[in-house]
C-alpha positions in Angstrom: -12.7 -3.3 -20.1 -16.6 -2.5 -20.9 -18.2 -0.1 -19.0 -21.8 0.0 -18.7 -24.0 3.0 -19.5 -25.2 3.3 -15.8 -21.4 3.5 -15.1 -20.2 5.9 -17.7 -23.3 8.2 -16.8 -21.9 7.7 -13.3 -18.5 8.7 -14.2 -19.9 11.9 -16.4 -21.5 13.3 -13.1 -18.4 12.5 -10.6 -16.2 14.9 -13.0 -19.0 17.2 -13.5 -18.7 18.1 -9.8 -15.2 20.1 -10.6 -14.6 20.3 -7.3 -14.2 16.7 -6.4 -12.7 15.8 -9.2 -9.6 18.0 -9.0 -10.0 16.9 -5.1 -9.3 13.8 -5.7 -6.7 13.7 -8.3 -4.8 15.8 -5.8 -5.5 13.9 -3.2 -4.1 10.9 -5.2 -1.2 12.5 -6.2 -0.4 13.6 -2.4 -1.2 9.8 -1.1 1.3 8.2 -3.8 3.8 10.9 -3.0 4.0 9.8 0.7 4.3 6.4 0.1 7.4 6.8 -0.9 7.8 9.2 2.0 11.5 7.2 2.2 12.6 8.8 -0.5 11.8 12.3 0.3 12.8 12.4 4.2 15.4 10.4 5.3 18.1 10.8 7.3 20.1 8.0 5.4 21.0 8.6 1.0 18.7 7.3 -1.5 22.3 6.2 -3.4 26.0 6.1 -2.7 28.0 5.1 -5.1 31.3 4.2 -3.8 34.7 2.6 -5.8 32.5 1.9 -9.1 30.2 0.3 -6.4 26.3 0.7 -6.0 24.9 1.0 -2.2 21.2 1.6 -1.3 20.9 2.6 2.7 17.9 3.3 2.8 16.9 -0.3 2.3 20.0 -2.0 3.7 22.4 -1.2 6.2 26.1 -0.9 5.4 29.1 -0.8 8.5 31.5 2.2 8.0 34.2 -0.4 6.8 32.6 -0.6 3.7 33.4 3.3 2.8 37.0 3.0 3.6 36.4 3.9 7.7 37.1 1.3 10.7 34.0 1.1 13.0 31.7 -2.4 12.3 28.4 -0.5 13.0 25.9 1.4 10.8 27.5 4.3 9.0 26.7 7.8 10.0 26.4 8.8 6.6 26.1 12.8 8.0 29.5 12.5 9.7 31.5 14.8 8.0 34.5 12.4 8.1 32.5 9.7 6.6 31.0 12.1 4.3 34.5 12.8 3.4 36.1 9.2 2.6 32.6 8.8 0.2 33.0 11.7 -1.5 36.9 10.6 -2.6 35.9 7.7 -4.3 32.1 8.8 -5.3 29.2 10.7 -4.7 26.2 11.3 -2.6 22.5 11.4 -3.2 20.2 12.7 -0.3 16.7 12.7 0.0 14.6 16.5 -0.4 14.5 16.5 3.3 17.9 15.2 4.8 15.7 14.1 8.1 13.4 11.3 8.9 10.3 11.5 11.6 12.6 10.5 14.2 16.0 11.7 13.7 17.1 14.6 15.5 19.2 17.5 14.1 21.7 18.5 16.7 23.0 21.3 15.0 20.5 23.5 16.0 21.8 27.0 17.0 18.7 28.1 18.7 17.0 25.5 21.2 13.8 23.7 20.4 11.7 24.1 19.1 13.9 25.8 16.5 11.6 28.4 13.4 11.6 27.5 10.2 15.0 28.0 8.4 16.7 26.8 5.2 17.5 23.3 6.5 14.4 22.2 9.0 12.0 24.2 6.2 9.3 24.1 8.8 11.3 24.2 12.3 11.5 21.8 14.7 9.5 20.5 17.4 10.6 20.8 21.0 12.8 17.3 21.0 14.8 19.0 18.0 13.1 16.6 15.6 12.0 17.4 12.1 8.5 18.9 11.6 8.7 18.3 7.8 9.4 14.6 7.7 7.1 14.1 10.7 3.9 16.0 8.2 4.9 14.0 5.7 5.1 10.7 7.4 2.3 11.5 10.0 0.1 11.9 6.9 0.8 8.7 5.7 -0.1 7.2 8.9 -3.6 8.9 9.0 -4.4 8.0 5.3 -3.5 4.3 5.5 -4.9 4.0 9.0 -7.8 5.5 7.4 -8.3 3.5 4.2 -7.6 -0.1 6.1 -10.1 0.9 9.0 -12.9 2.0 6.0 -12.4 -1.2 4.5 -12.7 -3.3 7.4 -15.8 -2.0 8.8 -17.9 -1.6 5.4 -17.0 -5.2 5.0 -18.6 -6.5 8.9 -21.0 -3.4 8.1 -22.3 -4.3 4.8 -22.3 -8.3 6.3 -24.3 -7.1 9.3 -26.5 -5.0 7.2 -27.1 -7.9 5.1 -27.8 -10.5 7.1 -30.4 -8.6 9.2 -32.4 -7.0 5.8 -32.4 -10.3 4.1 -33.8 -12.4 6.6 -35.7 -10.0 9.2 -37.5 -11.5 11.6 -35.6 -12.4 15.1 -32.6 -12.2 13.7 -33.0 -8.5 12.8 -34.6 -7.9 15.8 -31.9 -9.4 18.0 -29.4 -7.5 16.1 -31.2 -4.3 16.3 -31.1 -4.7 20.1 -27.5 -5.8 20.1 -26.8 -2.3 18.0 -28.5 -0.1 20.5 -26.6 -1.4 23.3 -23.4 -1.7 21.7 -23.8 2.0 19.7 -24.5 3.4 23.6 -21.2 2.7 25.0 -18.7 5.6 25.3 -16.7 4.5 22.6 -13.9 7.6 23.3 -13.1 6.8 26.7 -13.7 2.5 26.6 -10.7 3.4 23.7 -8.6 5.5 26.4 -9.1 3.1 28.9 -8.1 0.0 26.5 -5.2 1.6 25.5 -4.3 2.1 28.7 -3.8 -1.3 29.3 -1.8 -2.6 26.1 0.9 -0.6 24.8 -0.7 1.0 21.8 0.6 0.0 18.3 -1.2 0.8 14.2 -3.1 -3.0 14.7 -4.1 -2.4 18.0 -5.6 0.6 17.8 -7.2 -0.9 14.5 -8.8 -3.4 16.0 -9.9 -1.7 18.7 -11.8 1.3 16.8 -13.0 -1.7 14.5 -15.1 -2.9 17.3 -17.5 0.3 16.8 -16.9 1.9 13.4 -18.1 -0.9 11.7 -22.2 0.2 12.8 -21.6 3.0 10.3 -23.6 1.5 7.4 -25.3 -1.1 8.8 -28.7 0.7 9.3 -27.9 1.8 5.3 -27.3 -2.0 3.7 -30.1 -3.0 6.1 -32.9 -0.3 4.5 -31.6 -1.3 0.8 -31.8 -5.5 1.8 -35.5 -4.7 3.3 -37.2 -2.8 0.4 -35.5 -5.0 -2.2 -35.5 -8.5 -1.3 -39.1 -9.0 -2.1 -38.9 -7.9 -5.1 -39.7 -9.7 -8.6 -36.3 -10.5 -9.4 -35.5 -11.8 -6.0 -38.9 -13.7 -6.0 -37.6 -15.0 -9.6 -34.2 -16.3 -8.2 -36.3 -17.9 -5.1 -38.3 -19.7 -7.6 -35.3 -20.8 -9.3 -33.9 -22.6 -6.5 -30.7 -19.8 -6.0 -29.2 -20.2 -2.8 -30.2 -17.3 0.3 -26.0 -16.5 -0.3 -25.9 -15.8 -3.9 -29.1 -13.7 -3.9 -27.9 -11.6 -1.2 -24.7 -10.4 -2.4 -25.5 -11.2 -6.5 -28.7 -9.5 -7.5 -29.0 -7.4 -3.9 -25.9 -6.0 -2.7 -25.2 -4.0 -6.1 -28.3 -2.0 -5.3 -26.9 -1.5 -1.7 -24.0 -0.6 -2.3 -24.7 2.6 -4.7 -25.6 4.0 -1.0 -22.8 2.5 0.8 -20.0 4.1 -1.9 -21.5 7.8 -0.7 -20.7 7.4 2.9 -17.2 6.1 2.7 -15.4 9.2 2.2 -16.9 10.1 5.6 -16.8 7.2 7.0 -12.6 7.5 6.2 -12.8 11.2 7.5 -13.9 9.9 11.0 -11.8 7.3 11.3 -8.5 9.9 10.5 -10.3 12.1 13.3 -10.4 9.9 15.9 -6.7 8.8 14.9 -5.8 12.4 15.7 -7.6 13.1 19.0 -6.3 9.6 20.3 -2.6 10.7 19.6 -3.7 14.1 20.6 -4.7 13.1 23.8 -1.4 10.4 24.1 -4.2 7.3 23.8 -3.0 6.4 20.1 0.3 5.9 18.4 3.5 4.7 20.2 5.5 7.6 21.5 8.0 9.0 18.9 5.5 7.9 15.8 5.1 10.5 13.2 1.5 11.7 13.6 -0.6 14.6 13.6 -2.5 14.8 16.8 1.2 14.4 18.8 2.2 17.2 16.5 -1.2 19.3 17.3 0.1 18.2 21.1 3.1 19.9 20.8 1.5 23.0 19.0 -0.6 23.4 22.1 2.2 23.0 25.0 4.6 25.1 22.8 2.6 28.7 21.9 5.9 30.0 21.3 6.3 27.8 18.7 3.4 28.4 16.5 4.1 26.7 13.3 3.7 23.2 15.2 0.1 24.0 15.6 0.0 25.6 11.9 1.5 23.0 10.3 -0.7 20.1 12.1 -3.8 22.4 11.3 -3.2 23.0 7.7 -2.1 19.8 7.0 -5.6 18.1 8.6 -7.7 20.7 7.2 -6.5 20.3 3.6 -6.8 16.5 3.6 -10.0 16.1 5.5 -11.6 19.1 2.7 -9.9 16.9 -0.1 -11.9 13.9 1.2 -15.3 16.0 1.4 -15.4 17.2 -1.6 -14.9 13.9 -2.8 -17.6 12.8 -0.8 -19.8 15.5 -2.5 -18.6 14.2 -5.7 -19.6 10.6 -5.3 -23.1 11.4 -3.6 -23.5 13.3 -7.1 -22.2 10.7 -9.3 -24.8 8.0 -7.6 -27.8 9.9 -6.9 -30.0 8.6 -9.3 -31.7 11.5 -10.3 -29.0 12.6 -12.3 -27.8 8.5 -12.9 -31.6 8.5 -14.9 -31.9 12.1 -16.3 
């Protein structure tokens, strides 16, 4: 594929900033590695093979009758007994973490929340779940919940942005008047009191954050689409009898967006915040979900416990610094006095 010169000067600065570079191939690494978050914590085996036969639980459930035992319903694959009839025809393989968010290990010998020991590798919270699994799929969570809200609202922000730079007038005016009253509301507590009507789920709470993130870059597409759409080469494509549609998002939008790519790490760092302080106040996620603000929750009614709060802390702190520094990185790599040097 041919890369431009602008593009390849682009790329030169991005890895020049070290920082953000290595930030974001680790980030990378740590996103792919928790979508597959299956196959590290689960409380089912990633393979069983049984009697020269191939089973996959953790896709497909399989009655204990199937392994030689007599009940009809799932198998409890940690029952010793099960465990047992398996292991005389085949073998086991378990995940890293032998837990998933929500299973509960009731073999504790202390009460929960239970420290950190060689099977719950970072303790348990105070329902005797998992505080590994729950990181790991929490994360996932916040990162996707992230990424899909980001892309929603640049695209009805860049529209929005758009529309009102290109054509001015009333319609920006009416918009701009629209924005002031809209960006006034208390978005925090209009999101508490929503939620408390609905029972929360990951679309819901989507949508609903959707109705005021998307202001984000509005006022930045709307600054690029009012100094360039008099230009000569938008005068040029007038003259030529291009459509209003194809000279917005053809010949203008590239030049908008080299300031839109810059705020989008940020613009994805707000949207895992407000995730987190949602669940941490109980306004966000289902009850049971894996996430970080219950976790942080937990961390705060259970001092005794401190490496809920730790883990919750570090794991938040870590990904939101990842996700700045690529930030950093991608002002650099579009600023254009180092795109032109």
């Amino acid at each position: 594929m041919h890369i431009s010169p602008i593009n390849q000067r682009r790329w030169q600065n991005f890895k020049a900033n070290r920082r953000g570079f290595w930030s974001l191939w680790i980030f990378l690494c740590l996103f792919i590695l928790s979508l597959f978050a299956e196959f590290i914590a689960n409380d089912k085996p990633i393979l069983v093979v049984y009697d020269e036969q191939v089973y996959v639980p953790i896709f497909k459930a399989y009655p204990e009758t199937t392994f030689g035992g007599f009940l009809e319903t799932e198998t409890e694959y940690k029952d010793p007994e099960v465990r047992e009839l398996i292991e005389e025809k085949g073998w086991i393989v378990w995940p890293l973490v032998p837990f998933s968010y929500d299973s509960i290990n009731f073999d504790l010998t202390v009460p929960a929340p239970s420290p950190p020991s060689a099977i719950n590798w970072l303790g348990t919270d105070d329902q005797g779940r998992d505080v590994a699994a729950r990181m790991i799929y929490g994360f996932r969570i916040s990162i996707l919940f992230g990424l899909t809200l980001t892309l929603f609202s640049s695209i009805i922000g860049v529209f929005a942005g758009a529309v009102q730079g290109y054509y001015g007038g009333w319609r920006d005016l009416m918009f701009q008047r629209f924005m002031e009253i809209w960006s006034g509301l208390p978005t925090l507590y209009l999101l508490i009191i929503l939620a408390t009507l609905v029972q929360p789920n990951f679309w819901w709470l989507l949508g609903l954050m959707l109705m005021f993130s998307w202001m984000a870059l509005v006022d930045v597409v709307r600054a690029e689409f009012l100094r360039a759409r008099n230009f000569e080469f938008v005068n040029a494509a007038r003259a030529l009898g291009v459509s209003n549609s194809k000279i917005m998002f053809r010949h203008i939008l590239p030049n908008a967006m080299v300031a839109t790519f810059t705020f989008l790490p940020f613009i994805l760092n707000g949207s895992i915040t407000t995730l987190t302080a949602l669940d941490f106040l109980g306004f966000g996620m289902p009850a049971g979900s894996a996430s970080l603000g219950e976790l942080l929750n937990q961390g705060k009614a259970n001092l005794q416990a401190p490496w809920l709060g730790l883990t919750a802390f570090f794991v938040l702190a870590i990904m939101l610094s990842l996700l700045i520094f690529i930030g950093e990185a991608v002002r650099d790599a579009f600023d254009p006095r180092k795109t032109f040097r």
